[in-house]
C-alpha positions in Angstrom: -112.9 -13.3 211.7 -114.8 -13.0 208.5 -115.1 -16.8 207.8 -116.6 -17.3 211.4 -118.9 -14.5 211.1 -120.6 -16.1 207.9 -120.6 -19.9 210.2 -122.3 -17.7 213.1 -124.6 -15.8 210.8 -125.4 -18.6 209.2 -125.9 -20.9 211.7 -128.6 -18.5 213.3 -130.9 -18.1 210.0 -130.9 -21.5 209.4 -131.5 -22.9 213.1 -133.9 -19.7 213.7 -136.0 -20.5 210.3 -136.3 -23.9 211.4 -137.4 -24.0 214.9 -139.8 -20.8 214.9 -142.2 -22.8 212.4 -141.3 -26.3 214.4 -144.3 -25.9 216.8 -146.9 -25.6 213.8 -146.4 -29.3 212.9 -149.0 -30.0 215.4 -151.7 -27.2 214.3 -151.0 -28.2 210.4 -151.5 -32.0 210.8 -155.1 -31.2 213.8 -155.8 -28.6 211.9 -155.2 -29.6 207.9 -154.8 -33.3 207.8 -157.4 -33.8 210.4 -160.3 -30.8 210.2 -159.6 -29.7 214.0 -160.1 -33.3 215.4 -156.9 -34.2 217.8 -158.1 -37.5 218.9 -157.6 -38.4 215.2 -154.5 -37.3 214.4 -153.2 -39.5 217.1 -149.4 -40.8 216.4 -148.9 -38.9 213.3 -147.9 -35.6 215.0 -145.0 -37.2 216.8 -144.2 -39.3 213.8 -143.2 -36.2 212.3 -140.4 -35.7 214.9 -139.6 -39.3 215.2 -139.1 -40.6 211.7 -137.2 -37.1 211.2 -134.7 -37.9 213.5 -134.6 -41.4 212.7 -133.7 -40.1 208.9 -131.3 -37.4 210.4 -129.6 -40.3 212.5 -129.0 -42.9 210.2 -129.0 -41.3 206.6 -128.6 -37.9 206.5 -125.1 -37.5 208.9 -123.8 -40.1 206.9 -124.4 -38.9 203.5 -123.6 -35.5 204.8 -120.2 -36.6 206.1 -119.4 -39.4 203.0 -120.1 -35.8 200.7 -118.0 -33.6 202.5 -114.8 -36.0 202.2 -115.8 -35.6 198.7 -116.1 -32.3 197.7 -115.5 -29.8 200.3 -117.5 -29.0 203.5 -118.6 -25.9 201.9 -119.8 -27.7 198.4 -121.2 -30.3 201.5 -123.7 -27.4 203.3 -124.4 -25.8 199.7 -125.9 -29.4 198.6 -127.3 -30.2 201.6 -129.4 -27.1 201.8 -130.5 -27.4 198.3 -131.6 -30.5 199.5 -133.5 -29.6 202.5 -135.3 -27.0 200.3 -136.8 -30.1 198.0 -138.0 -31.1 201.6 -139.5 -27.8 202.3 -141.4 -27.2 198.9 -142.5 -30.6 199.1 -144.3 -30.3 202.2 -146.5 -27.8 201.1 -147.8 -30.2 198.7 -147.3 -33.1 200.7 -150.0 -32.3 203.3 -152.9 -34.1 202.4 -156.1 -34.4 204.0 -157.2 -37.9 204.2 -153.8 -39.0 203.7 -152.1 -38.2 206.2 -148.6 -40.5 205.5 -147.6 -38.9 202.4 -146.0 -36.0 204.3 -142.8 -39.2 205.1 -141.9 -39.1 202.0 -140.7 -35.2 202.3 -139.1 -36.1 205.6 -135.8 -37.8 204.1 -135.4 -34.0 202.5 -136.6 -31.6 204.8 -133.9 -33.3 207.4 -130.8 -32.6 205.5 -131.4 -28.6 206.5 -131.0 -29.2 210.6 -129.3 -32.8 209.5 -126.3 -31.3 208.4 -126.2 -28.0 209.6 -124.1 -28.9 213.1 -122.0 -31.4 211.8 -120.3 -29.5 208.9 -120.4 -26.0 210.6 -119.0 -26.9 213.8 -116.1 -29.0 211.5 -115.7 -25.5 209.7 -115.5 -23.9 212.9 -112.4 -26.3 214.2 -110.9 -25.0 210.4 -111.5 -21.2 211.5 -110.0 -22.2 214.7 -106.8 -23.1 213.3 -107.2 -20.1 211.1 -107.1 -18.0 214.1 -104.0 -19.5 215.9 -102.2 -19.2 212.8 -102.7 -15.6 212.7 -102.6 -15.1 216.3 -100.5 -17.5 217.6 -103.1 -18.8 220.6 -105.4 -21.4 220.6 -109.1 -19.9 221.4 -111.5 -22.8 221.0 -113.2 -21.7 224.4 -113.9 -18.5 222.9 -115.0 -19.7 219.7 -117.2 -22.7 221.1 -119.1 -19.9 223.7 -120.0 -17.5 220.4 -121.3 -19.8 218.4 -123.4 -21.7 220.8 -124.4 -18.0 222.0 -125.9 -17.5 218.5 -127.5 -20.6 218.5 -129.2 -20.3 222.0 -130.2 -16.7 220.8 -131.8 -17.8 217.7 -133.7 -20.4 219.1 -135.0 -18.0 222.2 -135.9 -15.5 219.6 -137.8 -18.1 217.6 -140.2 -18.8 220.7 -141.1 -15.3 220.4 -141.6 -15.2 216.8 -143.9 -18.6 216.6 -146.9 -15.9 218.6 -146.7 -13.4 216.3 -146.7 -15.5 213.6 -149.6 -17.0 215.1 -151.2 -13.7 215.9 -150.6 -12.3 212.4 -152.3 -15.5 210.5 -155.0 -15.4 213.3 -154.6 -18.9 214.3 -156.5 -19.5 218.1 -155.9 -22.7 219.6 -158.9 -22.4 221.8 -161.6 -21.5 218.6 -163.6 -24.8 217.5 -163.0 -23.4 213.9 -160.4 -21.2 212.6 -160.9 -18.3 210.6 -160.6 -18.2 206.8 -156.9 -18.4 205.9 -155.1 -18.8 209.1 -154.0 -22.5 208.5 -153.0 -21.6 205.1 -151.3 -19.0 206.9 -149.3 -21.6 209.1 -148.9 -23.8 206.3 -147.0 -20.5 204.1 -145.0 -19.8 206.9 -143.7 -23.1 207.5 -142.6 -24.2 204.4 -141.8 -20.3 203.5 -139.7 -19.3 206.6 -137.0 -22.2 206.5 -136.7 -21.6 202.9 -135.8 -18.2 203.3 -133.2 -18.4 206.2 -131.6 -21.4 204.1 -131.3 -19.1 201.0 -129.8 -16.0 203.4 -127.8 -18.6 204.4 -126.4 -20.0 201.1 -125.8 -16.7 199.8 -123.9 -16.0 202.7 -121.4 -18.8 202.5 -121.0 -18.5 198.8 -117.9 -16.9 199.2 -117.0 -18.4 202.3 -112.6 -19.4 201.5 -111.9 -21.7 204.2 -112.0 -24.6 201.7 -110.1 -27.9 202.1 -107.1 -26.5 200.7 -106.5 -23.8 202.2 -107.3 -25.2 205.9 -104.8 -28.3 205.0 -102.0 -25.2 204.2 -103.2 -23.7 207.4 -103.0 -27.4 209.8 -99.1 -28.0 207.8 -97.9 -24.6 208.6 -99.4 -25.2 212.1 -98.0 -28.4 212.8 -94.6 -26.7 211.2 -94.5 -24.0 213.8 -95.0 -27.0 216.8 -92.2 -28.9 215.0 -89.7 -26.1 214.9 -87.8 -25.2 218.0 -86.2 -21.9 218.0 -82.9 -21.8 216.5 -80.2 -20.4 218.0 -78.6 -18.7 214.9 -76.7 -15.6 217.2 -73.2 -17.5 216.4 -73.3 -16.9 213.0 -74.2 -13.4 213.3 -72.1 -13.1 216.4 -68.7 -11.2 216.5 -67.1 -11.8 219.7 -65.3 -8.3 220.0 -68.7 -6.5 219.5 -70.5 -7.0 222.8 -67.4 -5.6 224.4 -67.7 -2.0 222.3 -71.1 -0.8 223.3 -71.9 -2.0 227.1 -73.9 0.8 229.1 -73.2 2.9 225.9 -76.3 5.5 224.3 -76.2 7.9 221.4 -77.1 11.8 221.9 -79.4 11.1 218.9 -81.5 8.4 221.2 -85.4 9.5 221.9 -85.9 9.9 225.7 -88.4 7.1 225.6 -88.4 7.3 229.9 -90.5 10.9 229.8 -92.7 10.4 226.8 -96.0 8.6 226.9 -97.0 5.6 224.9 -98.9 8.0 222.6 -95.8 10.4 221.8 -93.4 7.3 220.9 -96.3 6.5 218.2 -96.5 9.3 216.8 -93.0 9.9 216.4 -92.8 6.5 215.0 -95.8 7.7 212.5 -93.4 11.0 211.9 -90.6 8.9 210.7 -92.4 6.7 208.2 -94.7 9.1 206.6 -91.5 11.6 206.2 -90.1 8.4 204.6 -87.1 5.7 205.0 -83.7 5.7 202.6 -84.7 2.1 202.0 -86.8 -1.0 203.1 -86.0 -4.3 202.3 -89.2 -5.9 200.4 -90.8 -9.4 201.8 -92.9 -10.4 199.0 -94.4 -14.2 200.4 -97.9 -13.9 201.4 -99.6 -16.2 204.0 -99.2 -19.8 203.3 -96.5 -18.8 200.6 -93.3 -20.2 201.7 -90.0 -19.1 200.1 -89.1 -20.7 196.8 -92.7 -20.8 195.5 -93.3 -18.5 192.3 -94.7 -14.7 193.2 -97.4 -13.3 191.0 -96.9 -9.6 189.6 -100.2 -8.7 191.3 -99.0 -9.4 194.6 -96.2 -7.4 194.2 -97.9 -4.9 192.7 -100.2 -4.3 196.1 -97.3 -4.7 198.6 -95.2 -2.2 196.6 -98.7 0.0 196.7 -98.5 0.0 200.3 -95.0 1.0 201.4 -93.8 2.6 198.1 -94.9 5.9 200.4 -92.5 5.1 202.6 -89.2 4.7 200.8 -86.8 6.1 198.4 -85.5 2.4 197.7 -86.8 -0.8 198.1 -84.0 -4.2 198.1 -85.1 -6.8 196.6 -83.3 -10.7 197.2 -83.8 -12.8 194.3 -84.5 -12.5 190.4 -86.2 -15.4 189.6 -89.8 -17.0 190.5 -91.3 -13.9 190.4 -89.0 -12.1 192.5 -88.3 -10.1 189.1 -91.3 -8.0 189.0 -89.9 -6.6 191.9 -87.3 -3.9 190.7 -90.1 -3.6 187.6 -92.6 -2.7 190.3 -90.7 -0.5 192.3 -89.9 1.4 188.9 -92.6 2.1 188.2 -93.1 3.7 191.5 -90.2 6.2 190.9 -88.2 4.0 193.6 -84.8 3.2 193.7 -83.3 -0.4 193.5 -80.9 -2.6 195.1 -81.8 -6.1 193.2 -80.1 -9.1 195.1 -79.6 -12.2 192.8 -79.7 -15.3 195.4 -76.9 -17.8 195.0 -75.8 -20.8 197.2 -74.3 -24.0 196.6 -76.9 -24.9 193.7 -75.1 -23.7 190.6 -78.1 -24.4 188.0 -80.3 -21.9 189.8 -76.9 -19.5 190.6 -76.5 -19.1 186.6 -80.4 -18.0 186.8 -80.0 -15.8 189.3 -77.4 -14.0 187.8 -78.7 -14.0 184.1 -81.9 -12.1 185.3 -80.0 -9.8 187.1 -77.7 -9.0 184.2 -81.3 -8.8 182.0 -83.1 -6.9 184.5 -79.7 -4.1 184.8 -80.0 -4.2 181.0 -83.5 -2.7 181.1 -82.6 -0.2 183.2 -84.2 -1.4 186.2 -81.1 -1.8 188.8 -79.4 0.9 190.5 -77.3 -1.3 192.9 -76.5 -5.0 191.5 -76.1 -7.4 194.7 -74.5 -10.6 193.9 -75.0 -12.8 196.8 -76.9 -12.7 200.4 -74.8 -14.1 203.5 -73.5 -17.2 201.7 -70.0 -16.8 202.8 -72.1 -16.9 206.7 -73.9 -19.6 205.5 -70.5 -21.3 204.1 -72.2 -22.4 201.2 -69.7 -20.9 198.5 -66.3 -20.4 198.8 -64.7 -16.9 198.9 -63.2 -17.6 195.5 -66.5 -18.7 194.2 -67.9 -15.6 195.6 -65.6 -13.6 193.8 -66.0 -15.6 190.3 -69.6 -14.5 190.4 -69.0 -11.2 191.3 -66.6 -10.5 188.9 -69.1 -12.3 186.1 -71.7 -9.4 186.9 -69.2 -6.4 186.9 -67.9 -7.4 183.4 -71.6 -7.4 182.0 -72.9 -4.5 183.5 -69.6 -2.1 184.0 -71.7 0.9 184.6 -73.8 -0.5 187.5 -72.6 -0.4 191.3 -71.9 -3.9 192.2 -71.9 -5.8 195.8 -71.9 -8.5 198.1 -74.1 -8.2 201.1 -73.2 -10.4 204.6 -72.6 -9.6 208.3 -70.5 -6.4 209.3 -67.7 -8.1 210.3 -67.2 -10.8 207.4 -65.7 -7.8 204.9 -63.1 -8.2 208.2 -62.0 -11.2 207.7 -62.5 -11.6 203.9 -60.9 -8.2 202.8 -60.9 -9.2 199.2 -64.3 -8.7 199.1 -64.1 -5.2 199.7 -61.4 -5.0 196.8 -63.8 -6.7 194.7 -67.4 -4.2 195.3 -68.2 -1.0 194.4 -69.8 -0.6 197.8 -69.6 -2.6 201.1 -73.2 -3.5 202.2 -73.3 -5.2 205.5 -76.5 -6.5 207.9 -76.3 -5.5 211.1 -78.3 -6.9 214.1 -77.8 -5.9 217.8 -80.4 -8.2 218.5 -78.8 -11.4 217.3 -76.1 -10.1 219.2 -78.0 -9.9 222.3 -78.1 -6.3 222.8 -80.1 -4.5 225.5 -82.6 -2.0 223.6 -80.9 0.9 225.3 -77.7 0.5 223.9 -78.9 -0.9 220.4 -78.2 2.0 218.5 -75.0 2.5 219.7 -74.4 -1.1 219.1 -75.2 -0.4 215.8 -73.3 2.5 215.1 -70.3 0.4 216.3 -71.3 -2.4 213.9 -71.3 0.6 211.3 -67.8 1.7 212.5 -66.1 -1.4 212.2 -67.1 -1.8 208.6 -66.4 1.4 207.5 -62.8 0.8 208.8 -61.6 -2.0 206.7 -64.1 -0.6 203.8 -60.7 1.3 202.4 -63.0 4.7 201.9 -65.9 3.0 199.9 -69.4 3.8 201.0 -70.6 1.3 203.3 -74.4 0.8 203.7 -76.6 -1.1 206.0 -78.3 -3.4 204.1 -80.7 -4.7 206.8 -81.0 -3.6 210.1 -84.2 -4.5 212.7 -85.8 -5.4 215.5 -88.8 -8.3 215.9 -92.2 -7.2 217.9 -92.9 -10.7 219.4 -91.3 -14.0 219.6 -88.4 -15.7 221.8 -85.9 -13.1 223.1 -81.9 -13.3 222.7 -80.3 -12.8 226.0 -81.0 -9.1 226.8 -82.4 -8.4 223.6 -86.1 -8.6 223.7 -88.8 -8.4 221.1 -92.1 -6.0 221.8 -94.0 -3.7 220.3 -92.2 -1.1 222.6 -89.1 -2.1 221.4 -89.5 -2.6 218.1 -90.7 1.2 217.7 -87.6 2.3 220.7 -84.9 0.4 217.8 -86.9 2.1 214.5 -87.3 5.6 215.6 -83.4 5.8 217.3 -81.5 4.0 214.7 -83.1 6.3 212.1 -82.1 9.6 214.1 -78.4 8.6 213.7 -78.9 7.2 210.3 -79.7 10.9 209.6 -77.4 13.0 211.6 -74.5 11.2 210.3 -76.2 10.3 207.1 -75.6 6.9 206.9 -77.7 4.7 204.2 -79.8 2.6 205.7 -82.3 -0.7 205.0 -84.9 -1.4 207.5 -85.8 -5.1 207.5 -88.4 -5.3 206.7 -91.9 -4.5 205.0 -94.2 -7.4 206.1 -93.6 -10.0 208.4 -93.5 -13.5 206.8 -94.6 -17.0 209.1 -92.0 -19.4 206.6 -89.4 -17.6 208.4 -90.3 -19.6 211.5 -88.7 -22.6 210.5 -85.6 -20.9 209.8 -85.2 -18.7 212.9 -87.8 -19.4 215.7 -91.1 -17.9 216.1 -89.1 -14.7 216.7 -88.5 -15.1 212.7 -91.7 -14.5 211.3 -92.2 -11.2 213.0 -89.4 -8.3 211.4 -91.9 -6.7 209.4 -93.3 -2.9 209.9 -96.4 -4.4 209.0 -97.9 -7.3 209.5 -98.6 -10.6 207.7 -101.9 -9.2 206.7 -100.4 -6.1 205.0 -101.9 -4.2 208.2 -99.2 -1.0 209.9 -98.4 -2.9 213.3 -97.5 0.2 214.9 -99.9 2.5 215.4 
């Protein structure tokens, strides 16, 4: 964890600086303020400690805590540090011989550097925390906690060390009635000098830390949005009640013998498949904290398409607005193929949108496949004859395009003027919403396949998504894991090949807004993860 590093790292300059010079105060106020004489230095050693924490206690936490509410815990520890390093400066003018109280007036500075270091970093930490569970989906604060405090305790044993050989290098003896030439200047560069440079390692260090207010309020919502969400049992949609029946105890010749090859040989021929490259791969463009609806930017299409353009001959795409449009551009550019999706539902405004940036982007020559709708007839947010007005509406602008509708296999079934209406069927198939043991999943599939093809009155039918999660809730037999996952990629793709059957696999990167919609199973279809990192390998 990059921003927890820079807390740790941190941390230990700052709190190391500060307590290797700490045992010098005595030595600087005998030895400086006092010419050697500790019966008269009396109370003003301690008073350096006291009134120090006194400031600490009641003004520095305060300010410290008032500041961060107002700009930022970062902006907080960047201030507060610049602060302390007023204190630190000061105090190499601020020890005077004779006058002996002048160094209290540095003391109200020089606290804001141990004054607010604990309070904002361990806040920062609680916001690293949450950072971690949303990317890992467990709650480590044990773990977290025992690091930093680690780094702490080892700074401030290494500091014990480094206060002799400071001493040793200046020449400082505490038994010699007079100190040689230089020494307490020494002591006195050293301590002002040393915190000074651990806060400045320090500040550089968290200039860039990102964790900022912001972004740890999008990371606490999407949190508390994953506790609020129960899984959602969406299988009845997607369920057809004649397909569990076709492929019980059933397997495909083309199946891998997953039972005699080691964990090692099921990677690699995972590896084999995706660097020989897929017919097509449905694209997820939403980055982390990006929740579906919000507008795209071109660069982050531009370095997801980098990644898995590789991969693919074509990538699906399954809007044409709010960015969504830089897509099929992208993917162009790429020498890809496309299957643009323009998303309607029951909002007619933003259907007429859809479909006049689809027409626009077919225009420009960046469409191979126009899709005119995603599962809407599933979702029953259109009508059938609402359906076919849109689809109709795109075939008679761009004639020359193939045009579709994509929903579940068995909906071109029961709504068989759909198929009279497309140029090609394009059905989602899912053995795992249908429960399917991974054994028979392909073969599941390939019935799925079957059934489609038979009421597709001889048009090409292709399978328009097609998956299998890596972690999450499972579906009665069907159960997501990494095993799994890689068991449903490589088979499906050796039938998709020996019968030649086009094929999206869904999809590219996994995407946490789909928790809300499906579960935490939802958020975890891609072939890499959230982070843009290959998840199986």
């Amino acid at each position: 964890s990059r921003p927890f590093r820079k807390l740790c790292i941190s941390t230990f300059f700052i709190f190391n600086a500060f307590n290797t010079v700490a045992g010098f105060v005595f030595f600087i106020v005998v030895w400086h303020l006092f010419r050697g004489d500790a019966g008269a230095a009396g109370y003003w050693t301690p008073i350096f400690g006291s009134v120090g924490a006194l400031v600490t206690t009641f003004i520095v936490i305060p300010i410290v805590a008032r500041m961060s509410r107002k700009i930022g815990k970062k902006n907080a520890f960047m201030v507060s540090q610049g602060i302390a390093l007023i204190g630190y400066t000061s105090l190499w003018f601020l020890f005077v011989p004779g006058k002996p109280w002048m160094f209290i007036f540095s003391l109200p500075f020089h606290s804001f550097g141990i004054g607010s270091l604990f309070v904002l970093m361990m806040s920062m930490t609680a916001d690293v925390i949450d950072l971690d569970e949303l990317n890992y989906g467990v709650r480590r604060e044990g773990v977290f906690g025992a690091i930093y405090w680690y780094m702490v305790k080892f700074g401030f044993a290494i500091a014990g060390g480094l206060s002799g050989v400071i001493l040793t290098v200046v020449g400082f003896d505490g038994n010699a009635a007079v100190q040689p030439e230089g020494a307490i200047t020494g002591l006195r560069l050293f301590f002002s000098g040393l915190p000074m440079l651990g806060t400045i390692i320090a500040m550089y260090l968290m200039h860039d830390y990102d964790v900022d207010e912001a972004r740890a309020n999008q990371i606490r919502a999407e949190l508390q949005a994953r506790k609020n969400t129960k899984p959602i049992d969406i299988t009845s949609i997607y369920q057809n009640k004649d397909a569990l029946f076709l492929t019980q105890n059933k397997t495909l010749e083309t199946d891998f013998d997953f039972s005699n090859n080691p964990s090692i040989e099921i990677k690699k021929a995972f590896s084999n498949i995706l660097n020989t490259g897929l017919h097509g791969i449905c694209f997820s463009p939403y980055q982390e904290g990006q929740s579906i609806g919000e507008n795209l930017t071109e660069e982050q299409i531009k370095r997801r398409m980098e990644i898995i353009a590789p991969h693919t001959q074509w990538i699906r795409s399954f809007s044409c607005t709010q960015g969504n449009e830089f897509i099929p551009k992208t993917a162009r550019a790429k020498g890809l193929k496309t299957m643009v999706g323009a998303w309607i539902d029951g909002n007619k405004e933003n259907n007429e949108k859809e479909i006049e940036s689809l027409i626009h982007l077919a225009n420009q020559g960046l469409v191979d496949i126009a899709v005119v709708g995603n599962e809407v007839l599933l979702r029953k947010e259109l009508t059938e004859d609402e359906l076919l007005a849109y689809l109709h509406q795109v075939k008679q602008a761009i004639p020359d395009i193939p045009i579709g509708y994509v929903d579940a296999y068995y909906q071109f079934k029961e709504y068989p003027a759909l198929v009279d209406a497309c140029d090609v069927v394009l059905v989602n198939c899912y053995p795992f919403w249908e429960g399917s043991h991974i054994t028979h999943a392909s073969a599941h599939l390939k019935e799925m396949y079957s059934l489609a093809r038979n009421v597709a009155n001889g048009k090409k039918v292709i399978i328009t998504e097609t998956g299998w999660p890596n972690q999450g809730t499972g579906n009665k037999e069907a159960l997501p894991s990494m095993q799994n996952a890689m068991h449903y990629f490589i088979n499906i793709h050796n039938w998709s090949q020996q019968e030649n059957v086009e094929m999206f696999y869904f999809s590219s990167f996994d995407e946490s807004w789909k928790v809300r919609h499906e579960g935490d199973v939802g958020q975890a279809w891609g072939l890499w993860d959230k982070n843009e990192n290959l998840k199986y390998q």
